[in-house]
C-alpha positions in Angstrom: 224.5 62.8 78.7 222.3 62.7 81.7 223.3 59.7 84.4 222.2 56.0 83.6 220.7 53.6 86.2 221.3 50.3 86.0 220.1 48.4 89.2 222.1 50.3 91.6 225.3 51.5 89.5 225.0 55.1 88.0 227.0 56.2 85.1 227.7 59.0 84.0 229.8 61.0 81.7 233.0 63.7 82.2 233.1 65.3 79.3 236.6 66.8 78.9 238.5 68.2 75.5 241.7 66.8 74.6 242.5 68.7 71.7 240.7 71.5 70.1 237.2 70.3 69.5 238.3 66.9 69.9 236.1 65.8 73.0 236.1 62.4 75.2 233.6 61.4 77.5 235.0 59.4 80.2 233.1 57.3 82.4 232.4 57.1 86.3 230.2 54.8 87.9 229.0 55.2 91.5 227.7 52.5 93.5 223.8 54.4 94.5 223.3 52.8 97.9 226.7 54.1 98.8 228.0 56.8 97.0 231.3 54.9 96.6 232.8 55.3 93.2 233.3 51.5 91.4 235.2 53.6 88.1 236.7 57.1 87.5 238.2 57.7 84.2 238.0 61.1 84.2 240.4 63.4 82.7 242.0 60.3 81.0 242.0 59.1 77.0 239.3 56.7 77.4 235.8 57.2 76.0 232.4 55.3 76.8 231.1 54.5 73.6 228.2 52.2 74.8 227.0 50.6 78.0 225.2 47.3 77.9 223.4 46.1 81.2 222.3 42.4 81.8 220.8 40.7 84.3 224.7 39.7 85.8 227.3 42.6 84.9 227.2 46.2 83.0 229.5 46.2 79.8 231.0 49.3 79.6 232.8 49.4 75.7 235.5 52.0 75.6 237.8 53.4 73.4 241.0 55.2 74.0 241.4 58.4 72.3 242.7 59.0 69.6 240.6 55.9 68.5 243.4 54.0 66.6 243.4 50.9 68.9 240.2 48.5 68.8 237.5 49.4 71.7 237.8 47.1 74.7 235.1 45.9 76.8 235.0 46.3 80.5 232.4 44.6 83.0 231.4 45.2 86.5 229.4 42.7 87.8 226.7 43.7 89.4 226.7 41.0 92.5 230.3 42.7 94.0 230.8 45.1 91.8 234.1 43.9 90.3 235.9 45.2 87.3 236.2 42.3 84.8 238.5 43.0 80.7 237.4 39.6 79.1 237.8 36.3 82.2 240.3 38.3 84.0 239.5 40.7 87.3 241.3 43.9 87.8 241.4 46.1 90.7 240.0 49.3 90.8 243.4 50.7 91.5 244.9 48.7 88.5 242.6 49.7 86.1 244.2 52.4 84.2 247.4 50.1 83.6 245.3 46.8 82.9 243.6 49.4 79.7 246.6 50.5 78.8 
């Protein structure tokens, strides 16, 4: 998947295989006017299944492999760049414990 561009996040896809022919394509979004990365879930069980921009936040849904949980939803909001799962913020260093 080539990078998306929505206003001035970029997000793009690491595919990686976790089992045989059982791919996940993690996402990492970079702030453009900075080059500083907002997400990296590389190498890790979650999958972007959709992005969704609006004119406030980008709503990244993801699932975690091996897809027997429900997909959640994360946002970054597009003002500060903050990682939002439903009304509550996480940090970017929390992130990978706030999925689960």
């Amino acid at each position: 998947m080539d990078p998306k561009r929505y206003e001035h996040l970029t997000i793009s896809v690491e595919p990686h295989e976790m089992r045989m022919s059982h791919w996940v394509y993690a996402p990492r979004v970079v702030d453009a006017r900075d080059g500083r990365v907002v997400l990296d879930l590389s190498g890790g069980p979650w999958d972007l299944v959709s992005c969704s921009p609006s004119t406030a936040a980008v709503e990244l849904l993801l699932r975690k492999y091996p897809g027997e949980h429900e997909a959640v939803c994360l946002s970054i909001r597009l003002a500060d760049n903050s990682l939002w799962l439903g009304d509550s913020p996480v940090a970017a260093g929390d992130i990978a414990g706030a999925l689960g």
